[in-house]
ZAMARGU-4260 file (C-alpha; in steps of 0.2 Angstrom, whole numbers, plus 5000, padded with zeros to 4 digits):
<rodrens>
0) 4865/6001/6253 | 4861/5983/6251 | 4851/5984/6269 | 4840/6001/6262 | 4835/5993/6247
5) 4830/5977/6260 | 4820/5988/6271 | 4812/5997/6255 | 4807/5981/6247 | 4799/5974/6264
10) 4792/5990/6267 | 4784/5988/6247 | 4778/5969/6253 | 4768/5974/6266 | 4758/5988/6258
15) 4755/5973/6245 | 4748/5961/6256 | 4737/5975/6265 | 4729/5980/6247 | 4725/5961/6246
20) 4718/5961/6259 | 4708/5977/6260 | 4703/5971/6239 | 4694/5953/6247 | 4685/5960/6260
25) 4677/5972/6250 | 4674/5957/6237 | 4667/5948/6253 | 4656/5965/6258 | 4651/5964/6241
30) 4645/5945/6239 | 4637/5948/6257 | 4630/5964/6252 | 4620/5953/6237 | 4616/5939/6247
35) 4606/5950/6261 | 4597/5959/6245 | 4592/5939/6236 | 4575/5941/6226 | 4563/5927/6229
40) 4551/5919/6218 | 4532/5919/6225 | 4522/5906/6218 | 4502/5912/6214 | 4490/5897/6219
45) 4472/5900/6209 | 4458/5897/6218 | 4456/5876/6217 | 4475/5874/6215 | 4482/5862/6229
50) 4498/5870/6228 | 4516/5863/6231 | 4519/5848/6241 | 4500/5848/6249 | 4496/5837/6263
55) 4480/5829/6257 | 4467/5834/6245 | 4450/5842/6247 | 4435/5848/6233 | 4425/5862/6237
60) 4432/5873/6250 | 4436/5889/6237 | 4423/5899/6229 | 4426/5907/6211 | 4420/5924/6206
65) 4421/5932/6223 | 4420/5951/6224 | 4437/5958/6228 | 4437/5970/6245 | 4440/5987/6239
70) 4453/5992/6251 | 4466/5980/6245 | 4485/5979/6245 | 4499/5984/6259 | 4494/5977/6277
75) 4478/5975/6283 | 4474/5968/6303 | 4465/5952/6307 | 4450/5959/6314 | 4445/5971/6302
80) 4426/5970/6298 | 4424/5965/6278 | 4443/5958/6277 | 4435/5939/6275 | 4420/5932/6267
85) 4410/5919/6270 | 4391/5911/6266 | 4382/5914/6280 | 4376/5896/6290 | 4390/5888/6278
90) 4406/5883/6281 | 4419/5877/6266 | 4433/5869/6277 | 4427/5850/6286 | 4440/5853/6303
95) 4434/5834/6307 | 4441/5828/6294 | 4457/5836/6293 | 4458/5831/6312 | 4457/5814/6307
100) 4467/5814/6291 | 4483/5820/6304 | 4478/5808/6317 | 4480/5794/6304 | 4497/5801/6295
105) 4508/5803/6313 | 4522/5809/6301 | 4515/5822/6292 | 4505/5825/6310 | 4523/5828/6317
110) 4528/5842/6305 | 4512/5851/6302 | 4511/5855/6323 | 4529/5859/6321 | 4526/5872/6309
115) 4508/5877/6320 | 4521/5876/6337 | 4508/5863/6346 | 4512/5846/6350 | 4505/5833/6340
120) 4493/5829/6353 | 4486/5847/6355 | 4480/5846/6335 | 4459/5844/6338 | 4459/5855/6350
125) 4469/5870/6340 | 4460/5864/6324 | 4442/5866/6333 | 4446/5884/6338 | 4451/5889/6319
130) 4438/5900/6311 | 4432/5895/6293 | 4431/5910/6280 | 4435/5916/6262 | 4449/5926/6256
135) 4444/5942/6249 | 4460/5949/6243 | 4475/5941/6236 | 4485/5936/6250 | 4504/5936/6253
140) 4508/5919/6263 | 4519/5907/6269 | 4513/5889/6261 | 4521/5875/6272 | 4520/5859/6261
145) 4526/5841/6266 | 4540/5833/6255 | 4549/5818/6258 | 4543/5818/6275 | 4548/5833/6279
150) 4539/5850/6282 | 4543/5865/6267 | 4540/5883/6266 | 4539/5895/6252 | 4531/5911/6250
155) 4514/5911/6239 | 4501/5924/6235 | 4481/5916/6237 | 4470/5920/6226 | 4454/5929/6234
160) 4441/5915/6235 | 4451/5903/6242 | 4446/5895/6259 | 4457/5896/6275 | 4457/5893/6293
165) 4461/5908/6303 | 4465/5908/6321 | 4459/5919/6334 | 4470/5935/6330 | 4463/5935/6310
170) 4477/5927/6303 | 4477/5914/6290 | 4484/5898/6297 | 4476/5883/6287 | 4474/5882/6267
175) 4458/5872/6268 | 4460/5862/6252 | 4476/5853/6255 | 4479/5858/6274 | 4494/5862/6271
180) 4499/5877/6287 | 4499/5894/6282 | 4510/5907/6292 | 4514/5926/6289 | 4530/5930/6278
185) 4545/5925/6286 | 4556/5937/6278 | 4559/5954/6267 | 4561/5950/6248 | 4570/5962/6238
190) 4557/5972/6228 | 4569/5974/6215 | 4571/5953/6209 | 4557/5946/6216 | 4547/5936/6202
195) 4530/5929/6200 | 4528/5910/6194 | 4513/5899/6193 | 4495/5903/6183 | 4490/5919/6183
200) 4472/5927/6185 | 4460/5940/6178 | 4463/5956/6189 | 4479/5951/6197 | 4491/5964/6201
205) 4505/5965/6212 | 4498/5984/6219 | 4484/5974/6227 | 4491/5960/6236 | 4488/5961/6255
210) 4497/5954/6271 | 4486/5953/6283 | 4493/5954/6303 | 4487/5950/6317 | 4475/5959/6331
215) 4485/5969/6343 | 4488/5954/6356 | 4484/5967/6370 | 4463/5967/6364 | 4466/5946/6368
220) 4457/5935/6354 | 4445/5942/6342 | 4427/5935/6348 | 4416/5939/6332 | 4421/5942/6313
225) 4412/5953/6303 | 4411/5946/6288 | 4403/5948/6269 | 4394/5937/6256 | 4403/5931/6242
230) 4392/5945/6231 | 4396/5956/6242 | 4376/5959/6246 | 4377/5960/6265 | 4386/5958/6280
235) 4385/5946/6293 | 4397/5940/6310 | 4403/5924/6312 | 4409/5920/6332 | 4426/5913/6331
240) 4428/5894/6333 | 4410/5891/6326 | 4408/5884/6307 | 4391/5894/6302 | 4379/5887/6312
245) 4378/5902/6325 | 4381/5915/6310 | 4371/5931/6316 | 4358/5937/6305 | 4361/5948/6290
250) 4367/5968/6291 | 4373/5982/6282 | 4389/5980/6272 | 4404/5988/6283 | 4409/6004/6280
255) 4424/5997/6271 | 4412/5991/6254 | 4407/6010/6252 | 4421/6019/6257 | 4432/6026/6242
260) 4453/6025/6248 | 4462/6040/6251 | 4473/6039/6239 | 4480/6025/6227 | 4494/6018/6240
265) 4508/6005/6231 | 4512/5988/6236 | 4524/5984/6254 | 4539/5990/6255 | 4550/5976/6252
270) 4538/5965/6250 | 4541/5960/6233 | 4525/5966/6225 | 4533/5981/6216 | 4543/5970/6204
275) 4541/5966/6186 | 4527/5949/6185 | 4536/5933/6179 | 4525/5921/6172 | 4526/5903/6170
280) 4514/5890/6163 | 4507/5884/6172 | 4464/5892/6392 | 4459/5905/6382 | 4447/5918/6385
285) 4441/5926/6370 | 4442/5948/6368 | 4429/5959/6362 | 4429/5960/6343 | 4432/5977/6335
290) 4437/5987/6321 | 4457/5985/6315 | 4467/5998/6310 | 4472/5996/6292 | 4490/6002/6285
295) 4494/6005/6268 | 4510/6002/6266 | 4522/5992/6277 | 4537/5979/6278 | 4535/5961/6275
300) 4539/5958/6297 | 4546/5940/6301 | 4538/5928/6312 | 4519/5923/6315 | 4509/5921/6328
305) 4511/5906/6340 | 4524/5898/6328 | 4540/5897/6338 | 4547/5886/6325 | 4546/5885/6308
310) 4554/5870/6297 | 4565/5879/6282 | 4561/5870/6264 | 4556/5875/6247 | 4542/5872/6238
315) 4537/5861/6223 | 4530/5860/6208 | 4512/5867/6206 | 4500/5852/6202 | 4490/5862/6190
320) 4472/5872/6193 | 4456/5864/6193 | 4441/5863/6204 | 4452/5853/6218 | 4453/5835/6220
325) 4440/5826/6232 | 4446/5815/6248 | 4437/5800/6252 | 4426/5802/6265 | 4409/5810/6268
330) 4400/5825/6267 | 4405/5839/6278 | 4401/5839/6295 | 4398/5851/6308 | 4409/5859/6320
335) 4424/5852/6330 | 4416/5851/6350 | 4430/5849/6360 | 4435/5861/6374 | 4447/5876/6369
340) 4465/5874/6368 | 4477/5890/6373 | 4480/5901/6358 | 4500/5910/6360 | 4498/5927/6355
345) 4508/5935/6342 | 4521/5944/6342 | 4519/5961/6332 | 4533/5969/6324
</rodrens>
């Protein structure tokens, strides 16, 4: 009898031990399960805000009281005709200058062509094939800042009006008043914990927040933007890599100004912009240009275009709102000559 009741308490032991065990890994499942579904916290940048962790600072590249695109929100594609703005013959962003602000900070020149994926030495020649132009949606973006000498990256949402740099697939890749690089967001944020901080601004709702993509890479390079006044008067094209002066004359608005949406589509799915506000106080050859296919409602994709690497980091505090800070240094000069540098084409997911 002695031996049974042995075998019977062994045989209790193990069955135990196996509902331990079985209990943590479904606690593990769980904690893993909460981790993969981590809310984030997008910061909004105003138009004339430098944002977190800028790499220097520059007055006059955004524009206030620009008229918003009509078709806003979910994903739009680079080449789309009306996506940016502009003034005709003018350009906002001085590419000379930032040129020569990297050239003289090799450190922060290191990690801004890290996030880019150039080599240091490669920086006039991409910055001189960049496209000048105003944001005409609020835009979902990756901001990469510099801290401590080292690059950071957080998600933000630009104001429409701001200036950026877009490269040759119609992606925003430079935040023109602190030069800090821009990418596409890196990863999905749960719609259901994402909140909102920084200064908000009259007519800001998550519903309209765009991504923008890049050009299908099989069309090569976009070689013209269509692009429309600040008032939204007319339209005009802007050749890519060119800072206004060889603007074409004024046309029509794109079909996109007149044409009423379909239907009222909601924000990305899992992009965040469906979730509850949270407030704070505050050698190349270039493609023929055409029309992009616009859709309404899609994933927030990893990755961005020619940006093999990215360096991880978090953002800092938001320095305020204001008209922007002005660099020494002259006026604006005119466009970057220096022979074309080879563009990586993106990667669509």
């Amino acid at each position: 009898m002695p031996e049974i009741h042995s075998r019977i308490a062994r045989r209790r032991g193990r069955v135990r031990s196996a509902a331990v065990a079985a209990a943590a890994l479904a606690l593990a499942a769980t904690a893993l399960s909460a981790c993969g579904d981590a809310g984030a916290t997008i910061t909004r940048l105003t138009v004339g805000t430098p944002g977190p962790d800028p790499y220097t600072l520059v007055a006059n590249t955004d524009k206030t009281d620009v008229k918003h695109r009509p078709q806003a929100g979910g994903t739009k594609t680079g080449d789309s005709p009306g996506l940016y703005g502009g003034t005709r013959q003018t350009s906002t962003c001085d590419q000379r200058k930032l040129v020569a602000f990297l050239q003289a900070n090799p450190e922060k020149a290191k990690a801004w062509a890290a996030v880019q994926g150039i080599p240091v030495s490669d920086i006039p020649r991409y910055v001189s094939r960049l496209t000048p132009v105003l944001l005409r949606t609020d835009t979902l973006v990756t901001n990469h800042g510099y801290h401590d000498g080292k690059a950071t990256a957080a998600p933000a949402v630009l104001q429409a009006g701001m200036g950026v740099l877009i490269n040759g697939y119609g992606v925003p890749t430079v935040k023109c008043n602190c030069g800090n690089p821009l990418t596409r967001p890196k990863e999905k944020i749960s719609s259901g914990k994402v909140s909102y901080t920084g200064r908000s601004w009259p007519g800001f709702t998550k519903r309209n927040v765009t991504e923008i993509k890049p050009r299908d890479s099989r069309k090569g390079t976009i070689e013209s933007f269509v692009l429309v006044d600040p008032e939204a008067t007319m339209g005009f094209e802007r050749p890519r890599a060119t800072e206004g002066e060889s603007d074409g004359p004024p046309t029509e608005l794109p079909a996109t100004e007149t044409e009423v949406p379909t239907s009222d589509s909601p924000a990305p799915t899992d992009s965040g912009l469906d979730s509850p506000t949270v407030d704070s106080p505050g050698p190349e050859s270039p493609g023929t240009g055409s029309p992009g296919t616009e859709t309404p409602s899609p994933e927030v994709s990893s990755g961005s275009p020619g940006v093999p690497s990215e360096n991880p980091g978090t953002g800092g505090g938001d320095p305020g709102t204001g008209g922007g800070i002005e660099q020494p240094g002259g006026a604006t000069q005119g466009p970057v000559s220096l022979p074309p540098s080879e563009e990586p084409a993106p990667t669509v997911s």
